[in-house]
Structures are given as structure tokens and as C-alpha cells.
C-alpha positions in Angstrom: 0.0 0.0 0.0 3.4 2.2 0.8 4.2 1.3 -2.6 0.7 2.3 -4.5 0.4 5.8 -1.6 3.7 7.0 -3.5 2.5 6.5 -7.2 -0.3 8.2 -6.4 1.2 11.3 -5.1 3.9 11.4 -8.0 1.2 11.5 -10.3 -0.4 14.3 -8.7 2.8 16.2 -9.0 3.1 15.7 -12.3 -0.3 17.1 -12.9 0.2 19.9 -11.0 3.6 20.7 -13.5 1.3 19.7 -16.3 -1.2 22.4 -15.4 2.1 25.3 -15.1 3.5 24.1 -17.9 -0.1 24.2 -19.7 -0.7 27.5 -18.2 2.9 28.6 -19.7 2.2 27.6 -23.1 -0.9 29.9 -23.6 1.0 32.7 -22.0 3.9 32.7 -24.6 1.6 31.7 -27.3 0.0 35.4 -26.4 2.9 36.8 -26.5 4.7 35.1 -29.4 1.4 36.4 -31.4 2.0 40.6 -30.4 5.7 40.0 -31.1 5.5 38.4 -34.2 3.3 40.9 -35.7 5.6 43.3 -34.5 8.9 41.8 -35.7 7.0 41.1 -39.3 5.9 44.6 -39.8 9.5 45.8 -39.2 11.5 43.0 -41.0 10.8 44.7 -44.5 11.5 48.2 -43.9 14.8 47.5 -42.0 15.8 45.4 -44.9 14.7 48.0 -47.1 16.8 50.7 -45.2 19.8 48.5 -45.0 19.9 48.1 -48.7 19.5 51.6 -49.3 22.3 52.8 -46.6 24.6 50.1 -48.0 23.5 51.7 -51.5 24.5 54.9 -51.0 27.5 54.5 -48.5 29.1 52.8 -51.6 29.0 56.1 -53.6 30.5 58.2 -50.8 34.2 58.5 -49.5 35.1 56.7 -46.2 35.8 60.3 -45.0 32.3 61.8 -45.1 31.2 60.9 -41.6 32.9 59.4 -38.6 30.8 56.4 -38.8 32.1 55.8 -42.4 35.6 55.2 -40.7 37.9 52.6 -41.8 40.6 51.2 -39.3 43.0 48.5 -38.3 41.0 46.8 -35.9 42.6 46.5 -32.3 39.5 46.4 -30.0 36.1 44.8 -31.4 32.8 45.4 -28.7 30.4 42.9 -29.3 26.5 43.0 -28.3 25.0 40.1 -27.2 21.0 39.7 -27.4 19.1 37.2 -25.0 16.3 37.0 -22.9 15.5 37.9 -19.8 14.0 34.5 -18.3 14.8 31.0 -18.9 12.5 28.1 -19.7 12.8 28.8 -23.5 14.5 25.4 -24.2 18.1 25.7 -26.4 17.2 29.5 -27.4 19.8 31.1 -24.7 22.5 28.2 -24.7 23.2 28.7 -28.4 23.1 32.2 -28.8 25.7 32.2 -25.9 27.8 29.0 -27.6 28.1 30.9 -30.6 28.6 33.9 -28.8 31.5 32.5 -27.1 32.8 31.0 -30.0 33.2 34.2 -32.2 34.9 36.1 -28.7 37.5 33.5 -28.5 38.2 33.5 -32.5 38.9 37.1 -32.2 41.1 36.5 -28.9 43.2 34.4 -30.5 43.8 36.7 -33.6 45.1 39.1 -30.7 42.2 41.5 -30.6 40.6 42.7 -27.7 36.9 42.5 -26.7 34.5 44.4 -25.1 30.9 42.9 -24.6 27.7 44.6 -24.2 25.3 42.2 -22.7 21.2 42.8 -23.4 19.3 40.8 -21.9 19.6 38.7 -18.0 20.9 35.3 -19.6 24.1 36.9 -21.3 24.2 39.5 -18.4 24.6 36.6 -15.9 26.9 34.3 -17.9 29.2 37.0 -19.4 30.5 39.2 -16.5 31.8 36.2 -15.0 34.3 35.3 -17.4 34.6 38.8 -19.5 34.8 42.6 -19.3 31.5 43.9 -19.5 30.3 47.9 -20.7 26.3 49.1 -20.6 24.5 45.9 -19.9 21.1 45.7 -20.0 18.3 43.7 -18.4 15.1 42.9 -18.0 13.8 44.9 -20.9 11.6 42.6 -22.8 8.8 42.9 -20.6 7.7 46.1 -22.7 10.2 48.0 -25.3 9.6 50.3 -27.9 12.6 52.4 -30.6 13.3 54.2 -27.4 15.2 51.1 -26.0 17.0 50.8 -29.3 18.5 55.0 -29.5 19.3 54.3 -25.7 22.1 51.4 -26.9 23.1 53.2 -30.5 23.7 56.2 -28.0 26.3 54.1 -26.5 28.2 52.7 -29.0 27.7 55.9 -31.5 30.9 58.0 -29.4 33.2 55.4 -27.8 33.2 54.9 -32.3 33.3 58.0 -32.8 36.6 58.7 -30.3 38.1 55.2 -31.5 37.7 53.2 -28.1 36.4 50.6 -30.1 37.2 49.8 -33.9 34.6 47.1 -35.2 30.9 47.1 -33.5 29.2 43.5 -34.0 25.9 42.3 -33.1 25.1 38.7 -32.4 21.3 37.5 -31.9 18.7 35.1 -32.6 16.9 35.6 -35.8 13.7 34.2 -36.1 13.1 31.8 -38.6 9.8 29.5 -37.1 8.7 28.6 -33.5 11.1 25.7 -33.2 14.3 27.5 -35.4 15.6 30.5 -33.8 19.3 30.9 -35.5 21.9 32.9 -34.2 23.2 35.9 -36.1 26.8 37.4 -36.3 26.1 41.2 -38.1 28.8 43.9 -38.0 27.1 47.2 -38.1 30.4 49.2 -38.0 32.2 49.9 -39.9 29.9 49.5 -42.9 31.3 46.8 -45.6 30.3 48.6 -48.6 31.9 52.3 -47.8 33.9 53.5 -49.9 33.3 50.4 -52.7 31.8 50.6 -56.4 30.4 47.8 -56.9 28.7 44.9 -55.8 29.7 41.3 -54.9 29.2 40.4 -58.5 31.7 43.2 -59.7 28.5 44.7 -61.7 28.5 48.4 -61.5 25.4 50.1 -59.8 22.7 52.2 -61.0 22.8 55.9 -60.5 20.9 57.6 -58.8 20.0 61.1 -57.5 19.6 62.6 -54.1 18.0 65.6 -52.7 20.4 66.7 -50.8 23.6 65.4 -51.4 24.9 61.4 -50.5 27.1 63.3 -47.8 24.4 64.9 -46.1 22.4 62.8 -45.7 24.7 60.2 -45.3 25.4 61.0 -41.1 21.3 61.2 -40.2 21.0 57.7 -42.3 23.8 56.1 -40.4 22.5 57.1 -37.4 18.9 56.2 -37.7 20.8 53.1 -39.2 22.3 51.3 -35.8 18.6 52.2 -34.1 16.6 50.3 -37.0 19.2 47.3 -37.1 19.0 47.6 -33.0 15.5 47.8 -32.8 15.2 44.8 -35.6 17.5 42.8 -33.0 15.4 43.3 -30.7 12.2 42.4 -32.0 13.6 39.1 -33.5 14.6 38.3 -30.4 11.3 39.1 -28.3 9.5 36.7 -30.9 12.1 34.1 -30.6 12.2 34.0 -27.2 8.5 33.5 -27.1 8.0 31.1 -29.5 11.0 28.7 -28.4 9.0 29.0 -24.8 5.9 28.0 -26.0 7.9 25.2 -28.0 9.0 24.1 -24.5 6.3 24.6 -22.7 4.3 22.1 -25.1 7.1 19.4 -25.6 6.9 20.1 -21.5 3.1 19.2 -21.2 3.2 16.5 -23.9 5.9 14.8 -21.6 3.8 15.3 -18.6 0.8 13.0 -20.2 3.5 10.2 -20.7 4.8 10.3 -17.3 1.3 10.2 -16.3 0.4 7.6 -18.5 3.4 5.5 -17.4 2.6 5.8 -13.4 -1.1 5.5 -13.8 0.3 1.7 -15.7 2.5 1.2 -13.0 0.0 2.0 -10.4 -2.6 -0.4 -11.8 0.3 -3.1 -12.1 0.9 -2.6 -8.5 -2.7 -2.6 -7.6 -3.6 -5.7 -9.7 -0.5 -7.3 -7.8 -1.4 -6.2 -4.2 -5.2 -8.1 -4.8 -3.6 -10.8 -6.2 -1.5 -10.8 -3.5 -4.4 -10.8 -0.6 -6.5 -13.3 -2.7 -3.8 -15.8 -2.2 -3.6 -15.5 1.2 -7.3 -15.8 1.5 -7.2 -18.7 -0.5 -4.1 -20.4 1.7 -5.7 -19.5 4.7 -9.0 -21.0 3.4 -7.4 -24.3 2.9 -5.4 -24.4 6.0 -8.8 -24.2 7.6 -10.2 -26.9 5.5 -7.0 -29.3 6.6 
């Protein structure tokens, strides 16, 4: 009866996780809904504006704005987009692998790094085994473009006055709820400044602008980091969202087997306990008979 008392309660714990974990699911999958519309509405005007910044910034001189600025690399900062909260399966884990991988590729090609941590997961993991400058966390809860000027604002200068020399941003890009794929971008310098052409060698089309490609060159760049920011973060509020209520349902789906399996177990217990006592009925029956 021990035996059968203990099966019993396990399976009411597991219930009781299967009801969180239920309750979890429908949370994110709220959630997931408002970010994804969010994160789809932006995705085609940031790589809209990326195309045309990377347009233009080919046509103008390294020279024309301080962003523009070509230089031997020496220090490289890198930010580093996760979540605030766990429970989210592998989403964290291999943002922060690949994160970790790309710091120590640069290490050993004698660089140095600086890492700006947004997000509680890569706050907590990084600052215990690398210098850390402006982290950020819990700011996923509710973020609009705001959030995103507030981090270009501090990368813009220490660029600007050459504390740093390459900016990189690494985070999950959404793909689907179950494929959220980390991302390695450099924003600065740009690639294309100072180039003719494209990849293909083909020369590009000409075109005109009112005012001129240098003025309006340093408000572009500008608003550039914040959409590519922003972008980052809304890939990443969807991401996070959907790999929880991934986890949350591969969670509840794995509850109803555990419970399947102790409710079997409990009924093979059961069926063995009243065999059990029928024997001994029967035996004692006889021994009264002899």
C-alpha cells in the first residue's frame, strides 16, 4: 500500500507541472502572437533601409562621416541579445555558444573585446568570465525604438573617439517557432563604404539625391544602428516567445507520458497487491479446511 500511496502522489505532482506548464504555453503563445506581428511589420522596412544605406554608402568616401571610418581593428565590442527568463529550451544556450565562440576567434587573432550584454541570460553568464560595458536587463517585458536609441547612444561615441574599432551584433533571428538561429552582423564599420560595386563586380545604378549622398549620409547612419537595433530586438522578443511555448508544449506533452506510465504502473501494483491478498485468502481458506 506504501508502494501504491507513493504513485499516487507522483502523479499528482506531475499534474500539478502539467497544469504550469499548460498555463505557460498559452502565456507565450499570447505573447509570441503581439511580437510576431511586430517583428514582421518591421522586418521589411529594415531590410529595405539596409539596402539603401549600403547603396549609398558605396557612392560616398570613407571620409564623409565618422561612422564611415575605416581602421585597423585593435578592440572589437560585441553585443549580445538574450532573454530575460529562462525556460525557453536551447534558445539562450546557443546564442551564448556561438557567442563564445566568435569572442575567443577574435582573442586568439590578438584582438581585444568588449561585450555589451542585453538581456539577464548573457548578463549573468558573461560578466563572469569577460569585461562587460552598458548591460542591460530585463527589458523585454515592454520595449519600444526608445530602447534601441538608448544602446546606439552608447556605441555611437566610444566609435566615434576610437575606443572601439569594429561594433558586431550577435542574436537570434527568427526563422519559425522551433528554429531560432543565431546571427553574427557587423554594423560598423559599414562593408560597402567606400566600394563601387557589388559582390558580382556589376557596377550600380545611379541615382540622384536631394540633398547630397554626404548629407544625408550621417542622419542615415545614425537612424541606421537604431533600425538594425530595434530589428534585433524584436527578432529576439519573438524568438524568445515562441521557443518557450515550444518548450512549454514538448513540457506538457511529456507530462501525459509520465502520467500515463505511473497510472500503468500503479494499476500493475494494484492488480498485484489483490492478487496478493487473494492468495492469502485462498491459503488460509485451505489451512482451515485441513
Amino acid at each position: 500500500m506504501a508502494a501504491l500511496k507513493d504513485i499516487k502522489r507522483k502523479v499528482a505532482a506531475v499534474q500539478k507541472t502539467k497544469q504550469i506548464t499548460k498555463a505557460m504555453n498559452m502565456v507565450a503563445a499570447s505573447k509570441f502572437r503581439a511580437s510576431q506581428t511586430r517583428m514582421e511589420s518591421f522586418r521589411p522596412y529594415a531590410q529595405k533601409f539596409m539596402e539603401l544605406l549600403v547603396s549609398m554608402a558605396s557612392r560616398v568616401s570613407p571620409d564623409a562621416d565618422p561612422l564611415l571610418a575605416i581602421r585597423e581593428p585593435k578592440t572589437i565590442r560585441v553585443i549580445c541579445m538574450s532573454s530575460d527568463r529562462g525556460l525557453c529550451g536551447g534558445f539562450n544556450s546557443n546564442l551564448i555558444k556561438s557567442t563564445e565562440r566568435f569572442i575567443k576567434e577574435k582573442i586568439a587573432a590578438g584582438l581585444k573585446v568588449d561585450i555589451t550584454p542585453i538581456g539577464r541570460k548573457s548578463r549573468d553568464y558573461f560578466r563572469k568570465k569577460y569585461q562587460i560595458i552598458n548591460d542591460r536587463a530585463d527589458i523585454f517585458g515592454k520595449f519600444d525604438m526608445s530602447l534601441a536609441e538608448e544602446i546606439a547612444a552608447d556605441v555611437i561615441d566610444p566609435y566615434v573617439n576610437e575606443e572601439f574599432d569594429e561594433l558586431y551584433i550577435i542574436y537570434n533571428e527568427f526563422v519559425n517557432v522551433s528554429v531560432q538561429r543565431p546571427a553574427v552582423v557587423r554594423l560598423l564599420p559599414l562593408s560597402s563604404a567606400g566600394k563601387e560595386s557589388d559582390e558580382n563586380g556589376e557596377q550600380k545604378s545611379d541615382y540622384s539625391y536631394e540633398p547630397s549622398e554626404d548629407e544625408l549620409i550621417g542622419t542615415l547612419l545614425n537612424m541606421y544602428i537604431r533600425v538594425l537595433l530595434y530589428r534585433a530586438l524584436l527578432e529576439t522578443s519573438a524568438g524568445e516567445n515562441g521557443a518557450r511555448m515550444a518548450a512549454m508544449d514538448n513540457a506538457t506533452k511529456n507530462c501525459d507520458e509520465m502520467i500515463n506510465s505511473l497510472t500503468l504502473q500503479y494499476n500493475k501494483a494494484r492488480q498485484a497487491a489483490i492478487t496478493a491478498e487473494l492468495m492469502d485468502i485462498v491459503g488460509g481458506t485451505e489451512a482451515l479446511k485441513g
